[in-house]
C-alpha positions as CSV (number, residue, x, y, z in Angstrom):
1,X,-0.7,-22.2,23.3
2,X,-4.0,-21.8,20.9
3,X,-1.7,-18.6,19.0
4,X,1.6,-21.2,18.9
5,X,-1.1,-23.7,17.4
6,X,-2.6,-20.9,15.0
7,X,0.8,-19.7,14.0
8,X,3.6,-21.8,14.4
9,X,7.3,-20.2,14.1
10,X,8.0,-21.2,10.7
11,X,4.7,-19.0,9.4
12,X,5.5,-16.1,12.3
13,X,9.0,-15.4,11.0
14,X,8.5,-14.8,7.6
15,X,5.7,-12.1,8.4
16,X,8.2,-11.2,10.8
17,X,11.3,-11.0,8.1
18,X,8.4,-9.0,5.9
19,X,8.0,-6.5,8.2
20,X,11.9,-6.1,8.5
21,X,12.2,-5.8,4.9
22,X,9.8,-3.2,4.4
23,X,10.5,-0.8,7.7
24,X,13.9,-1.7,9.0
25,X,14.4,-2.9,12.3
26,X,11.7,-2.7,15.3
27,X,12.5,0.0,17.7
28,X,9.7,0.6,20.5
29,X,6.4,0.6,21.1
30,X,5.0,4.0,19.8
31,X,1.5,4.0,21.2
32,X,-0.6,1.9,23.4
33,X,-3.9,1.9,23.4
34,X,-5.6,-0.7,25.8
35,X,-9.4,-1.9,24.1
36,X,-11.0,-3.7,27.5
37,X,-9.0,-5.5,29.8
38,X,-7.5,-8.2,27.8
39,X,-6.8,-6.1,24.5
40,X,-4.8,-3.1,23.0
41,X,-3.6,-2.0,19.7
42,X,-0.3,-0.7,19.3
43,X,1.7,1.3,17.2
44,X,5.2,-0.3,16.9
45,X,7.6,2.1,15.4
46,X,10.1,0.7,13.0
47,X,13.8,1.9,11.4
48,X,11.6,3.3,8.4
49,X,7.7,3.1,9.4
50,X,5.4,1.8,11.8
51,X,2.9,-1.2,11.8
52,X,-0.4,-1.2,13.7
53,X,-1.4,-4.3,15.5
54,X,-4.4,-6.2,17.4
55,X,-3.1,-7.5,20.5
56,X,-5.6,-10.2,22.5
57,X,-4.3,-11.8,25.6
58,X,-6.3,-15.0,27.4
59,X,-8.1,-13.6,30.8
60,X,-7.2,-16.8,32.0
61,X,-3.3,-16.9,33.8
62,X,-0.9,-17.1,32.4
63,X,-2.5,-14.5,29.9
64,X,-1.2,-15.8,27.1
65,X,-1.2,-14.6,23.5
66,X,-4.8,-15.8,22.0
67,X,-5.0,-12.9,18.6
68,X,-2.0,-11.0,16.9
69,X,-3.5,-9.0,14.2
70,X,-1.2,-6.4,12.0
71,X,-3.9,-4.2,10.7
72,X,-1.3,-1.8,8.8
73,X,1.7,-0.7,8.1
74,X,2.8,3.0,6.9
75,X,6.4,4.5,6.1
76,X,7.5,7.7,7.3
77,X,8.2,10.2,5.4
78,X,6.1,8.9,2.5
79,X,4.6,12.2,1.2
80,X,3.4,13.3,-2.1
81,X,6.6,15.2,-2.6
82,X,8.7,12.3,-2.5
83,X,7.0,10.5,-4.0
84,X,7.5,12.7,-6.9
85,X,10.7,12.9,-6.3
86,X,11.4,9.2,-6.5
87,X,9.3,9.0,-10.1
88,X,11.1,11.6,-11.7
89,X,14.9,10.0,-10.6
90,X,13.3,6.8,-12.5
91,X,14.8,6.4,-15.7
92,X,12.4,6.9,-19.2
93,X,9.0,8.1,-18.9
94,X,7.4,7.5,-15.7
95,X,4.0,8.2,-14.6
96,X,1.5,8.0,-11.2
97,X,-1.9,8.4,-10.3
98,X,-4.3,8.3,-7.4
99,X,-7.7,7.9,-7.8
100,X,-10.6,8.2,-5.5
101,X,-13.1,6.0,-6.9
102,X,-16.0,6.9,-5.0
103,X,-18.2,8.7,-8.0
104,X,-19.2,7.6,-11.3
105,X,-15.9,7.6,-13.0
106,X,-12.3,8.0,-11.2
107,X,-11.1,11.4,-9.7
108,X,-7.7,12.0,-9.8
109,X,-6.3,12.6,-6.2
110,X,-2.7,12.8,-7.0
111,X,-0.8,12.5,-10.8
112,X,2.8,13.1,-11.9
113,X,4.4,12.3,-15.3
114,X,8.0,12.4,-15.6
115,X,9.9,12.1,-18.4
């Protein structure tokens, strides 16, 4: 009951809805990684990604949910190529850039200009 408290329907089915938005329908549980007894994260692979989430149940029975954390989410198939690809089928000029910004001024990772 404490994660029903925490997170009530009408704020678990937007973030619900936002996942669907952004990777398509939920499919299966891709990986399961069990941290302790009462913990695991999983992969849950989507239509079009996956998300990665913090499950926590209570020791106590009827182990209910007590934590539900989405750490991530990636898409599939979300390479630099394509991402290339997508910026140069915008229309006008178009440009991109990926910075690591662990020095004293930017590195560029990854840059395309399209025009």
């Amino acid at each position: 009951a404490p994660f029903k408290q925490a997170v009530p329907e009408a704020r678990f089915t937007p973030l619900t809805q936002q996942l669907r938005t952004a990777l398509g329908e939920p499919r299966r549980i891709e990986r399961f990684t069990p941290i302790g007894q009462w913990a695991a994260m999983l992969i849950v692979g989507y239509d079009r990604g996956t998300a990665t989430v913090r499950l926590t149940l209570d020791a106590a029975a009827p182990h209910a949910v007590t934590g539900l954390l989405i750490t991530g989410t990636a898409l599939r198939d979300d390479s630099a190529a394509k991402v290339q690809a997508e910026v140069a089928a915008l229309p006008g000029i178009a440009t991109i850039g990926v910075y690591a910004l662990d020095g004293a001024t930017p590195t560029p990772v990854f840059e395309v200009k399209c025009e």
